[in-house]
C-alpha positions in Angstrom: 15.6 -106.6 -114.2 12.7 -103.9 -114.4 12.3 -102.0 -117.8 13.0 -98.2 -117.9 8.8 -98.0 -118.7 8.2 -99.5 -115.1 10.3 -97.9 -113.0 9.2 -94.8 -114.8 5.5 -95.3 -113.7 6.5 -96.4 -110.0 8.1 -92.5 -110.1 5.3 -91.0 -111.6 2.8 -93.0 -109.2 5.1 -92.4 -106.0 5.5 -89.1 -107.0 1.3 -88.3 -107.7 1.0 -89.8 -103.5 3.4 -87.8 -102.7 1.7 -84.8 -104.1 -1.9 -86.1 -102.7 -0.5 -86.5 -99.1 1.0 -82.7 -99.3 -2.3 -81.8 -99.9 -3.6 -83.4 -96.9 -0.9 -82.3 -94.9 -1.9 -78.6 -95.9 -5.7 -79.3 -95.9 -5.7 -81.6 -92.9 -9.2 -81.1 -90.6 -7.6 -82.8 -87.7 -3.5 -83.4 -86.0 -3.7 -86.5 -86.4 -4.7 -86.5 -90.1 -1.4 -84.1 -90.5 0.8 -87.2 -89.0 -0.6 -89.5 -90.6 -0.1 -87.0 -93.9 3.5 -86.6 -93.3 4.4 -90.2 -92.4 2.9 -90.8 -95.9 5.1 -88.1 -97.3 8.3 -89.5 -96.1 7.5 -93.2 -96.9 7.0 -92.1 -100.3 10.1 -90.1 -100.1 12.3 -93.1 -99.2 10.8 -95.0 -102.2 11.2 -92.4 -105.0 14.7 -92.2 -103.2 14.8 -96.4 -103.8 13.4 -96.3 -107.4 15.6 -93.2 -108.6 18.4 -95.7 -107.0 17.3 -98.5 -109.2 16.8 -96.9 -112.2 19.9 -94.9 -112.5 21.9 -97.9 -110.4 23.6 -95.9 -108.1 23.8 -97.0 -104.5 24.0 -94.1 -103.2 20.5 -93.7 -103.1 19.6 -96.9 -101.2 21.9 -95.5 -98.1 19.7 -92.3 -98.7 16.6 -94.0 -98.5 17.8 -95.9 -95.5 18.8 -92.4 -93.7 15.3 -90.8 -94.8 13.3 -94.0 -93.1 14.9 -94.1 -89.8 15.0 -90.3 -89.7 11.0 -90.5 -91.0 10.4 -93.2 -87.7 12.1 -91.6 -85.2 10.4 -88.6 -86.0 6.8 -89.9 -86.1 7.7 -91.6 -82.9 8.8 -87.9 -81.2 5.3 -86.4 -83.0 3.2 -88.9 -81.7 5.0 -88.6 -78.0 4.2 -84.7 -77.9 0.3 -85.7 -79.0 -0.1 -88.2 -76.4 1.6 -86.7 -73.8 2.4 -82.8 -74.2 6.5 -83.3 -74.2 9.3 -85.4 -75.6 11.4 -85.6 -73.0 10.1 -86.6 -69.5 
């Protein structure tokens, strides 16, 4: 079982990427920086989502962070699609 003091950094550390990748998302020179940028955003996302889950013990949170990383794929998939090729749907 974690201490409260750990899974109190992890936040803090998920939470200071999270804030870094925002800025690179904004700041990006290139699109595919930005992609990259926002994949990192949601990964992140889904484990502040798993560490809030475990810390507070609420499963809720784990179905949340489950949601958030198949939404997270499916839409770096579509992103990287329209890059590549100009449309989603062919």
């Amino acid at each position: 079982m974690t201490t409260p003091s750990v899974t109190s950094a992890a936040l803090v550390a998920a939470s200071g990427a999270c804030l870094l990748a925002t800025y690179r998302l904004l700041d990006g020179p290139s699109l595919p920086d930005r992609m990259v940028a926002l994949d990192t955003i949601t990964t992140t996302i889904v484990a502040i989502s798993a560490l809030y889950s475990i810390a507070t013990g609420r499963e809720f949170y784990l179905l949340v962070s489950l949601v958030l990383g198949i939404i997270g794929f499916v839409s770096t998939v579509a992103v990287a699609k329209f890059v590549e090729e100009g449309d989603i749907i062919e």
